[in-house]
C-alpha positions as CSV (number, residue, x, y, z in Angstrom):
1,X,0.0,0.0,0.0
2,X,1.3,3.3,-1.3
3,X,0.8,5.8,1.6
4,X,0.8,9.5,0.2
5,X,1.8,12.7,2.0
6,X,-0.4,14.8,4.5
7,X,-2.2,17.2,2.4
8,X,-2.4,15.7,-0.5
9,X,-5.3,13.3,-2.3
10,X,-4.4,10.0,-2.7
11,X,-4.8,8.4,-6.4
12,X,-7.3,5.5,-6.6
13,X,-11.1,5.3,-5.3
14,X,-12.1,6.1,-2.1
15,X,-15.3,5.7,-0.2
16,X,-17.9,8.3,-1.5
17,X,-19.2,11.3,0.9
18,X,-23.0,10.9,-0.4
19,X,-24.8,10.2,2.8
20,X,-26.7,11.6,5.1
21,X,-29.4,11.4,7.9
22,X,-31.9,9.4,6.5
23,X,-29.4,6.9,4.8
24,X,-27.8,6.5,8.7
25,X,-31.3,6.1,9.7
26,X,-32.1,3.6,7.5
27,X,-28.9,1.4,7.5
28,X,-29.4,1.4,11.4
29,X,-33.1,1.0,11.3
30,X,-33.0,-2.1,9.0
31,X,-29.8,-3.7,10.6
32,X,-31.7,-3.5,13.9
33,X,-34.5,-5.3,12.2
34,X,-37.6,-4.1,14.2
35,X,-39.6,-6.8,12.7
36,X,-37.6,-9.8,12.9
37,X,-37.2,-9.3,16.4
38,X,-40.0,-9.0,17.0
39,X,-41.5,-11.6,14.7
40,X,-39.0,-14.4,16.2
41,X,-37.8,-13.0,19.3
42,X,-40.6,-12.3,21.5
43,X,-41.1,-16.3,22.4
44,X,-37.5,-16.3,23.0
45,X,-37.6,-13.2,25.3
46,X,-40.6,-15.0,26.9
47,X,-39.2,-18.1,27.9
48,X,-36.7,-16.1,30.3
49,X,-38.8,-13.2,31.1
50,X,-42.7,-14.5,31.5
51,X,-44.8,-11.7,31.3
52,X,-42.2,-8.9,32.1
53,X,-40.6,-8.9,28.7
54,X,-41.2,-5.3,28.5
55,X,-39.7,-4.7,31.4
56,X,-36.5,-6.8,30.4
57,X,-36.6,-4.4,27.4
58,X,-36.7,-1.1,28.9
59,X,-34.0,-2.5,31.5
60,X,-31.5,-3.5,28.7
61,X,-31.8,-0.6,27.1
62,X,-30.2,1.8,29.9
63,X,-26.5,0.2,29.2
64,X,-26.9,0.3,25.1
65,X,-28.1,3.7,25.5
66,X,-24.4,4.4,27.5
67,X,-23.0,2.6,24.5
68,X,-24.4,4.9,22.1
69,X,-23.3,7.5,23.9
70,X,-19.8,6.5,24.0
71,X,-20.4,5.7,20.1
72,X,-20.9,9.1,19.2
73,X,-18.5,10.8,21.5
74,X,-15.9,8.5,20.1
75,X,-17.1,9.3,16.6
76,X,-16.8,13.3,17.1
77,X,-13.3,13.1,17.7
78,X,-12.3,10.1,15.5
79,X,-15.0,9.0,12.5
80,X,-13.3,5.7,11.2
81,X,-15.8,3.1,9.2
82,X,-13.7,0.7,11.6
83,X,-15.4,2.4,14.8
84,X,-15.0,0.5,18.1
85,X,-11.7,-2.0,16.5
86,X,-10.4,1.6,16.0
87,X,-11.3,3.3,19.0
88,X,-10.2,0.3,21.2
89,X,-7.1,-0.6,19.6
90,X,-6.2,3.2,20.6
91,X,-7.4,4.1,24.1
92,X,-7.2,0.5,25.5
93,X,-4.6,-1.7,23.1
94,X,-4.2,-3.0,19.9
95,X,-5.0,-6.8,21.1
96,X,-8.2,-5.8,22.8
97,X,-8.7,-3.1,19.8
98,X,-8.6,-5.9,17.1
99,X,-10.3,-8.3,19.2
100,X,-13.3,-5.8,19.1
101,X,-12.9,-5.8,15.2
102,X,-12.9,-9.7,14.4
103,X,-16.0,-10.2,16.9
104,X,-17.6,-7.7,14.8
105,X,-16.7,-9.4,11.6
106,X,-17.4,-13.0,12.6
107,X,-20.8,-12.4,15.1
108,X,-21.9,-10.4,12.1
109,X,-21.1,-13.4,9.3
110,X,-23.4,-16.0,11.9
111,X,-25.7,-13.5,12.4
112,X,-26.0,-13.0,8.3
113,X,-25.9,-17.0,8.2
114,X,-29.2,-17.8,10.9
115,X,-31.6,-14.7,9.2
116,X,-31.0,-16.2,5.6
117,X,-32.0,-19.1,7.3
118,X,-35.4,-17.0,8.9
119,X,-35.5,-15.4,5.3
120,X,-35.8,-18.9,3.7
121,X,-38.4,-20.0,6.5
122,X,-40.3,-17.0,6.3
123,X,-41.1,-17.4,2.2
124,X,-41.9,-21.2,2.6
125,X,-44.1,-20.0,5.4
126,X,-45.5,-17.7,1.9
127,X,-45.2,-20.9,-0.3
128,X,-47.7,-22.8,2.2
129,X,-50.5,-20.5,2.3
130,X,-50.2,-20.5,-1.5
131,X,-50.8,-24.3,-1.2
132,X,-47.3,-25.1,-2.3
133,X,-45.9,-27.6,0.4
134,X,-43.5,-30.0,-1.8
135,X,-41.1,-29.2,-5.0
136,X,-39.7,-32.5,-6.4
137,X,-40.3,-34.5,-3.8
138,X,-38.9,-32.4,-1.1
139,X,-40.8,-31.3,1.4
140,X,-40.8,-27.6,2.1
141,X,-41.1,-27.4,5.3
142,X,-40.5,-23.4,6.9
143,X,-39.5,-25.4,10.4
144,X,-36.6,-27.0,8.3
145,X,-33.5,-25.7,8.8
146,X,-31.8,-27.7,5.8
147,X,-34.9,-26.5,3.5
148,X,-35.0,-23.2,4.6
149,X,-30.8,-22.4,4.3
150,X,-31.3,-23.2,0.9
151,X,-33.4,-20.7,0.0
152,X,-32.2,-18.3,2.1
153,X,-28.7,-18.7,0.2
154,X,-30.0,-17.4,-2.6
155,X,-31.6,-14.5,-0.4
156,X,-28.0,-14.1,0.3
157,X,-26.6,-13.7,-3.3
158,X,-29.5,-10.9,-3.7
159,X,-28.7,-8.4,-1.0
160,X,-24.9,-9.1,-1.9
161,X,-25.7,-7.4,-5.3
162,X,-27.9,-5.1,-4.5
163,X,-24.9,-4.0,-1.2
164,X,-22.2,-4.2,-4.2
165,X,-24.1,-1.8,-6.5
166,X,-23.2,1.0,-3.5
167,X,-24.9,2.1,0.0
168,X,-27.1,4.9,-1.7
169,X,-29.0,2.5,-3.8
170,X,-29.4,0.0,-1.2
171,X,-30.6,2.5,1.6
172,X,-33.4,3.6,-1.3
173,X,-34.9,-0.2,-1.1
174,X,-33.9,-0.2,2.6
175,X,-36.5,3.1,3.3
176,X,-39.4,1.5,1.2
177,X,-39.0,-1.9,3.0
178,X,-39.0,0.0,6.7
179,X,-42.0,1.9,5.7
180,X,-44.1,-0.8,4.8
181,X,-42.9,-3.2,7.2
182,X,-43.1,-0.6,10.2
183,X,-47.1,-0.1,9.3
184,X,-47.8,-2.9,9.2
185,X,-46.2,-3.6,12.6
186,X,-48.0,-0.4,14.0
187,X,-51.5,-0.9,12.5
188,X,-51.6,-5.0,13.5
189,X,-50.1,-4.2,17.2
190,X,-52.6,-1.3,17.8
191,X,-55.3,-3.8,17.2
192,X,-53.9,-6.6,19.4
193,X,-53.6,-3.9,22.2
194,X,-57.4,-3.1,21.7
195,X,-58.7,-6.2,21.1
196,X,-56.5,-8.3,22.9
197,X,-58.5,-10.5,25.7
198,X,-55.2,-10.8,28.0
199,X,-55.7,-8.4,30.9
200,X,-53.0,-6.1,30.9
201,X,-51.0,-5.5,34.4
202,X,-48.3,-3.3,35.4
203,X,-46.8,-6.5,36.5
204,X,-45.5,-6.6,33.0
205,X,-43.3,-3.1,33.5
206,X,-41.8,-5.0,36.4
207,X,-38.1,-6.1,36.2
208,X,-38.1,-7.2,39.9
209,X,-41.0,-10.1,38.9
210,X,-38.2,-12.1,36.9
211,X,-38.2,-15.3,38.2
212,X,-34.2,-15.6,38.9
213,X,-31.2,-14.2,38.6
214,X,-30.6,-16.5,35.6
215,X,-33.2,-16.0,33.9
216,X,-32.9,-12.1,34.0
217,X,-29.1,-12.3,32.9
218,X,-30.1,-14.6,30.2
219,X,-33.5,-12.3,29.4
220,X,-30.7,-9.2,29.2
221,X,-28.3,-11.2,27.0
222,X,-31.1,-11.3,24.5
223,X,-32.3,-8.3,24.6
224,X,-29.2,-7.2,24.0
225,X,-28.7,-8.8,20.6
226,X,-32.6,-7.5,19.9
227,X,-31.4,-4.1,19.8
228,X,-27.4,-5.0,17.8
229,X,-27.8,-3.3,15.2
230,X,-28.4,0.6,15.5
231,X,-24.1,1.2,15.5
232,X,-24.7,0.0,11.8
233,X,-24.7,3.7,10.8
234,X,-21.6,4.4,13.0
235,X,-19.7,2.1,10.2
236,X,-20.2,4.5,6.8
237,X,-19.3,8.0,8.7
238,X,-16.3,7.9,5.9
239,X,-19.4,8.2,3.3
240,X,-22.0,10.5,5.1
241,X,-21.3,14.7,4.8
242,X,-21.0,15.1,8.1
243,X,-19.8,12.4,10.8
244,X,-22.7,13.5,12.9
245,X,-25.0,12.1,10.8
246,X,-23.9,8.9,11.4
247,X,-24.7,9.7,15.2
248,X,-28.2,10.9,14.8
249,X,-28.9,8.2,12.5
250,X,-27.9,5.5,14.9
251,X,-29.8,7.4,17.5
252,X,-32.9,7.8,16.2
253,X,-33.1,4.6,15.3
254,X,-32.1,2.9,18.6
255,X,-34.9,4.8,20.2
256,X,-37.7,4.4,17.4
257,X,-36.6,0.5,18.0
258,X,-36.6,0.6,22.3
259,X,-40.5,2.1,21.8
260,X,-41.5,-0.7,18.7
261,X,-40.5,-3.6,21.1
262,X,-41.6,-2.4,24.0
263,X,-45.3,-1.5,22.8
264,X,-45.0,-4.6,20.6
265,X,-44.7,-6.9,23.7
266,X,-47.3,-5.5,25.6
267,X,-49.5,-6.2,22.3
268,X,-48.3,-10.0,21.8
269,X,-48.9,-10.6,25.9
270,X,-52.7,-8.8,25.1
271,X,-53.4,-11.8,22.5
272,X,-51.4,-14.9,24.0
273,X,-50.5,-16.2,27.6
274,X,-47.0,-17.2,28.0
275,X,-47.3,-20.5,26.7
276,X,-48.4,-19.9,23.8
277,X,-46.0,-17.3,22.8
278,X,-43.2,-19.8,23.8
279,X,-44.9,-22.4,21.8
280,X,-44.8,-20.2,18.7
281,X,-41.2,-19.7,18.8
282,X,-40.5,-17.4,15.3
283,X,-43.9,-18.0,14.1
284,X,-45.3,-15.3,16.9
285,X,-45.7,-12.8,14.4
286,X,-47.7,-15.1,12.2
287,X,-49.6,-16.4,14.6
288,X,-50.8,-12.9,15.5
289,X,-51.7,-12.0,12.0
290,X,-54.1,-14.9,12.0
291,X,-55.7,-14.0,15.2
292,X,-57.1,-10.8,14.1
293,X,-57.5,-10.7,11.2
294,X,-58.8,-12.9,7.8
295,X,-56.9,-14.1,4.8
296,X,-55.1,-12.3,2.6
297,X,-54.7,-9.3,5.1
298,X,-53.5,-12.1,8.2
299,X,-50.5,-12.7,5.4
300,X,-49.4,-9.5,5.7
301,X,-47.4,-9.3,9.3
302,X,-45.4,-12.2,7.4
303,X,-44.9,-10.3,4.2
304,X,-43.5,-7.6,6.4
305,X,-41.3,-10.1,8.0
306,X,-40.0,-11.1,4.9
307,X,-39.3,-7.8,3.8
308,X,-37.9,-6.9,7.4
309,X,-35.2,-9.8,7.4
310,X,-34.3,-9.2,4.0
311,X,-33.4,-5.6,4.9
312,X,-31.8,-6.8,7.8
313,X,-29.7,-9.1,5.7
314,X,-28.2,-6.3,3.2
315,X,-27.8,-3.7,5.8
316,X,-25.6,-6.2,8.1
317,X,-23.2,-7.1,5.3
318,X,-22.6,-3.0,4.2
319,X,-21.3,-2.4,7.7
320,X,-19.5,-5.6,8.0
321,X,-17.4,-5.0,5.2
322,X,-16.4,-1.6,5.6
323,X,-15.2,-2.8,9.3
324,X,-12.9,-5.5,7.2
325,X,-11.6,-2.6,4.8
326,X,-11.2,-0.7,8.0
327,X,-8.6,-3.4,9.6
328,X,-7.8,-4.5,6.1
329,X,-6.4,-0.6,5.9
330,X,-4.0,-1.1,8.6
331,X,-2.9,-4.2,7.3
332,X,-4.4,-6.4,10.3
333,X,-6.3,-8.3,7.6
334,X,-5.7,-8.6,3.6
335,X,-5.2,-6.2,0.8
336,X,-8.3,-8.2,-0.4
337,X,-10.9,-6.2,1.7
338,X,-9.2,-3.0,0.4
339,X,-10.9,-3.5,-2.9
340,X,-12.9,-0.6,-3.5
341,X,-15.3,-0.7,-6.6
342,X,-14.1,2.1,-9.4
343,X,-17.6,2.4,-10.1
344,X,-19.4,2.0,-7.1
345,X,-17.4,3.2,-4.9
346,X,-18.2,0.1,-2.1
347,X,-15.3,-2.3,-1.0
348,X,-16.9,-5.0,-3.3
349,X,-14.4,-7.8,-2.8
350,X,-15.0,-7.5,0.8
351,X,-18.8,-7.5,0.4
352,X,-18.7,-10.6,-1.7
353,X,-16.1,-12.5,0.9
354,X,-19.1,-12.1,3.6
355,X,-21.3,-13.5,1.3
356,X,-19.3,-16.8,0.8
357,X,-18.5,-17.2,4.3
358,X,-22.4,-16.7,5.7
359,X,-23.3,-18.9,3.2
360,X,-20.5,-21.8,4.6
361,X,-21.8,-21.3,8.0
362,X,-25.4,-21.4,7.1
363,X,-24.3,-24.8,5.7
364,X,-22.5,-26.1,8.7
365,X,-25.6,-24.6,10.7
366,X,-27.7,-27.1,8.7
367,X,-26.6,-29.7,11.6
368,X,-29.2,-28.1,14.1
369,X,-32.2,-29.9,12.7
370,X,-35.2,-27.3,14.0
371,X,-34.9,-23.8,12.9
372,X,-36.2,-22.4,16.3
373,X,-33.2,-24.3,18.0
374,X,-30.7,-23.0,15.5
375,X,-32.1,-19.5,16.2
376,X,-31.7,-19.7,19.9
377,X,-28.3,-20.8,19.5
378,X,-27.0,-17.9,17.4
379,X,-28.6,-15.2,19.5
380,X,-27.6,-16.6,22.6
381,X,-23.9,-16.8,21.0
382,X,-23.9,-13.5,19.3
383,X,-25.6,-11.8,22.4
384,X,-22.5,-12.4,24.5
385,X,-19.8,-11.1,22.2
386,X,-22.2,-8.5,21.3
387,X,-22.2,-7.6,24.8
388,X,-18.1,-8.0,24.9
389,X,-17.8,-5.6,22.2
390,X,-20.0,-3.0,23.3
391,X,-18.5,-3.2,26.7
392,X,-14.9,-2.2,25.0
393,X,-15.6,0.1,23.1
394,X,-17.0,1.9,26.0
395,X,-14.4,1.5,28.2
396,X,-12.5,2.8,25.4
397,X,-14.7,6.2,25.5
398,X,-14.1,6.1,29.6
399,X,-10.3,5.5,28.9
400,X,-9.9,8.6,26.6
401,X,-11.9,11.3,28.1
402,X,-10.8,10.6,31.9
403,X,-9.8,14.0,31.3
404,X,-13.5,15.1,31.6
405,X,-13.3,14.1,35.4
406,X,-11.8,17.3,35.8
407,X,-14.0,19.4,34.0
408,X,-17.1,19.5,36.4
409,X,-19.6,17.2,36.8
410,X,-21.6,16.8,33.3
411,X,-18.5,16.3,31.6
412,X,-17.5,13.6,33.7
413,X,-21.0,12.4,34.0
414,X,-21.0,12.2,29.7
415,X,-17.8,11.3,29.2
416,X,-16.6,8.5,31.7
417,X,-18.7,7.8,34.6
418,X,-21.7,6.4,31.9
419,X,-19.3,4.6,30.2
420,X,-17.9,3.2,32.2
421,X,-20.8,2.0,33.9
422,X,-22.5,1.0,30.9
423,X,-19.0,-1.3,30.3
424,X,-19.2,-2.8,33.6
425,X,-22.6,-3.6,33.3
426,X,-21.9,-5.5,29.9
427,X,-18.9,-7.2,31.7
428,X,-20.5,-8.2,34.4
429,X,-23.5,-9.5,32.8
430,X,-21.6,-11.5,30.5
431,X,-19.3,-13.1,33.3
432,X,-22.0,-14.2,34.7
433,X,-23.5,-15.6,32.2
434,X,-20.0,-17.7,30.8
435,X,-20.1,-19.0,34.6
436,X,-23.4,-20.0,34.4
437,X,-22.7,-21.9,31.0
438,X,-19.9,-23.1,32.3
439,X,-21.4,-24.9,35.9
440,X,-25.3,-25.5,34.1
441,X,-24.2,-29.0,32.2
442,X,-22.3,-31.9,32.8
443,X,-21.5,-33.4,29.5
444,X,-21.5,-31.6,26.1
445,X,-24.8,-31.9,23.7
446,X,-25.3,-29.4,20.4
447,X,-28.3,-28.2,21.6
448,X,-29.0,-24.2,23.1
449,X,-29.8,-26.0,26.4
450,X,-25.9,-27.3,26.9
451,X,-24.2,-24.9,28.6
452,X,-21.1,-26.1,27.3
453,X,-22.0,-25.9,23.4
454,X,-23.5,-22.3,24.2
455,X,-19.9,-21.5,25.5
456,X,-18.1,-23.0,22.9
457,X,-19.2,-20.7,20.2
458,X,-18.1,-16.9,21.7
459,X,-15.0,-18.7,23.1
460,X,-14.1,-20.1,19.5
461,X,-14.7,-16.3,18.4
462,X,-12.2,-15.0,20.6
463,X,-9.8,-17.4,20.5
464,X,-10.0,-17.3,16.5
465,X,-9.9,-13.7,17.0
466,X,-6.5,-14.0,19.0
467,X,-5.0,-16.7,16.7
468,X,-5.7,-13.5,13.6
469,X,-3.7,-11.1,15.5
470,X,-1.2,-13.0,16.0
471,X,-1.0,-13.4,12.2
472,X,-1.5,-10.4,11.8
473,X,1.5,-8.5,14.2
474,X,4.0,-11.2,13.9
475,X,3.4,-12.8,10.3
476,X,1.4,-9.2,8.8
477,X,3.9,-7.0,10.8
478,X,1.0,-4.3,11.0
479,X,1.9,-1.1,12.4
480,X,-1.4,-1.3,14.2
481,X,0.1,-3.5,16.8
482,X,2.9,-0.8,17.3
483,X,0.5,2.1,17.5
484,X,-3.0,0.9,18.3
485,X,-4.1,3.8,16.0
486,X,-6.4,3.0,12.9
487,X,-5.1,4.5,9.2
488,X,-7.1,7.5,8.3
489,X,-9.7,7.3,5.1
490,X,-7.3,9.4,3.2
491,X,-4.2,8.5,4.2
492,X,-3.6,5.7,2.1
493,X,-4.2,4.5,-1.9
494,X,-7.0,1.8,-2.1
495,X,-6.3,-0.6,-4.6
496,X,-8.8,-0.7,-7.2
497,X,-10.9,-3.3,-8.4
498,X,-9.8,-4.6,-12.1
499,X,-12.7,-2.8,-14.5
């Protein structure tokens, strides 16, 4: 890599300054994927929480909001599309730093694998109602995960194109699929709240009415990965106007999604008992459509789950590549993920490289038989390195602005004291948590109730994660690992793509 003088523009493409709010808004807005949490998450956030889930949300909230905080604090002083692998690898070490990138990368390739999976499942679930339940002999099945993967690969090869072809074109489809999707959302959980016969009880607002300890760390942990997502606009900063519209964006859609899944649950609890909505699984949504409402218009909660993990598909790969050209930049990972499209202007090699490995682990995911057990495995998984990530990247916010303690109380209030609480809640909750894994089984079972297959994934991510930098400093010889900083947009020469 060519690195060119201070001052002057480096030859070669470079990531394109075309965004603004509304894009941030909707890259967040569909990589938080209102609707699919929703849709498949509430029996899951049930089986922990009972009939508090919207407490458990309202809860978990308070330490991403600290996140978020430290996200845009961070982002004033340093926009990088490599956000918290930068920020990290600068205010706490480079080990930690990329450890905060590869998470990223590989929780965001599993989570791309399990919703093509839910994509697949959700248009078989179409594919029934139209009457068609084999095709040459197979049966499709939408509880299958084998059946399902399949089609949701070639989900996969769609929002691949459509993510190559450059962010502003895909945040175009990304806005009409949120609109539709969230009225549909609105209009159907407006009705369950009225005509719901569940009698609503404050009960449900509750946090202290968790059963157990467990069950409320466990409750949080998913929660957690329900609202993953909204830092999505934190990665294209290098292609908005104005960094703080990457902030705003993330914002606005981290609180549009707190007050969806909150007023969501109370509607599910107003039309099903607990039971029921653990019995569901991913089908909740579904199930709710047909409760109020006749064919075609019960069809439409799914077609808006469709179009909601679709979106939620495209938007996670746009951010997870330009976190891989980030640390490919500093030479942590490949010239490969440097590629930058002369046309486009979106690392495209890097794009496609998701693609092919999401697709690989949505094969080797094919071993979980049920599609509601695969599910539960990968948000159980990602939820905890979710939470280890967010946790250092705001310790990295607390570690950089300790100068604030000095400057009167709302500095240090805004700058370290809620970050690092908000860190040391995430710590702590996920401690607890690997301990719990770690003590709940006595012999090892792939299945999301064996605590020792639910640790094995996150500690396979971070010890992959540590094997990679140690590639990359001693093999690589990155100057990351001598500086901990991250290379600046326009500090270096991207190659380009051949035309």
């Amino acid at each position: 890599m060519a690195v060119v003088q201070p001052g002057t523009k480096p030859p070669g493409p470079q990531l394109r300054r075309t965004l603004g709010v509304r894009d941030g808004i909707a890259i967040a807005a569909s990589s938080t994927a209102a609707t699919t949490s929703i849709g498949i998450g509430m029996g899951a956030l049930a089986l922990y929480a009972g009939r508090q889930t919207p407490a458990l949300l309202i809860v978990a909230v308070l330490p991403i909001l600290g996140i978020a905080l430290s996200y845009a604090r961070l982002n004033r002083t340093e926009p990088n599309c490599g956000n918290g692998y930068t920020w990290v690898g600068r205010s706490v070490g480079a080990w930690p730093g990329f450890l905060t990138g590869w998470v990223v990368l590989v929780a965001s390739v599993v989570f791309m694998a399990y919703t093509g999976a839910v994509t697949g499942s959700v248009i078989l679930q179409f594919a029934d109602k139209l009457g068609a339940h084999t095709l040459f002999g197979i049966a499709l099945d939408p509880g299958s995960t084998g059946v399902s993967t399949v089609i949701g690969l070639l989900a996969l090869v769609a929002v691949t194109v459509t993510a190559v072809t450059g962010v502003r074109s895909a945040t175009r489809l990304q806005w009409a699929l949120l609109v539709f999707e969230y009225a549909v959302l609105l209009v159907f959980c407006a009705w369950a709240v009225v005509a719901g016969d569940q009698p609503f009880s404050w009960s449900w607002l509750n946090p202290f009415a968790i059963g157990s300890a467990h069950s409320l760390a466990q409750g949080l942990v998913l929660a957690v990965f329900v609202f993953w997502g909204w830092d999505a606009a934190f990665t294209v900063n290098e292609e908005t106007r104005n960094a703080s519209d990457a902030s705003r964006g993330g914002f606005i859609a981290l609180l549009a999604m707190v007050g969806l899944l909150v007023f969501a649950a109370v509607a599910f609890q107003r039309m099903m008992d607990t039971g029921e909505l653990v019995a569901q699984g991913p089908q909740a949504l579904t199930r709710l459509g047909a409760m109020l409402a006749p064919e075609p218009w019960a069809s439409l909660p799914l077609a808006a789950l469709m179009c909601s993990a679709f979106a939620s598909l495209q938007s996670s790969v746009i951010p997870t590549a330009r976190g891989a050209l980030a640390m490919g930049r500093d030479q942590t990972l490949g010239r490969l993920w440097t590629r930058v499209h002369p046309r486009y202007g979106s690392p495209a090699a890097g794009t496609v490289m998701i693609m092919g490995m999401a697709a690989a682990v949505a094969v080797l995911a094919v071993g979980i038989p049920r599609i509601n057990l695969m599910i539960l495995t990968a948000v159980n998984s990602i939820g905890l390195i979710v939470s280890l990530y967010y946790g250092l990247t705001a310790l990295a916010c607390a570690v950089r602005f300790r100068g604030a303690l000095r400057d009167g109380p709302l500095e240090a209030v805004r700058g370290v004291i809620v970050p690092g609480a908000a860190a040391l809640a995430l710590f702590g909750l996920g401690a607890f948590l690997a301990y719990r894994y770690a003590t709940m089984s006595d012999h090892f079972a792939v299945s999301p109730d064996n605590g020792w297959f639910m640790l094995l994934i996150p500690a396979a991510f971070v010890l992959t994660g540590l094997i990679a930098a140690a590639v990359a400093k001693w093999h690589r010889r990155s100057p990351y690992f001598g500086t901990g900083r991250g290379t600046d947009a326009d500090a270096l020469a991207l190659p380009m793509d051949a035309p």
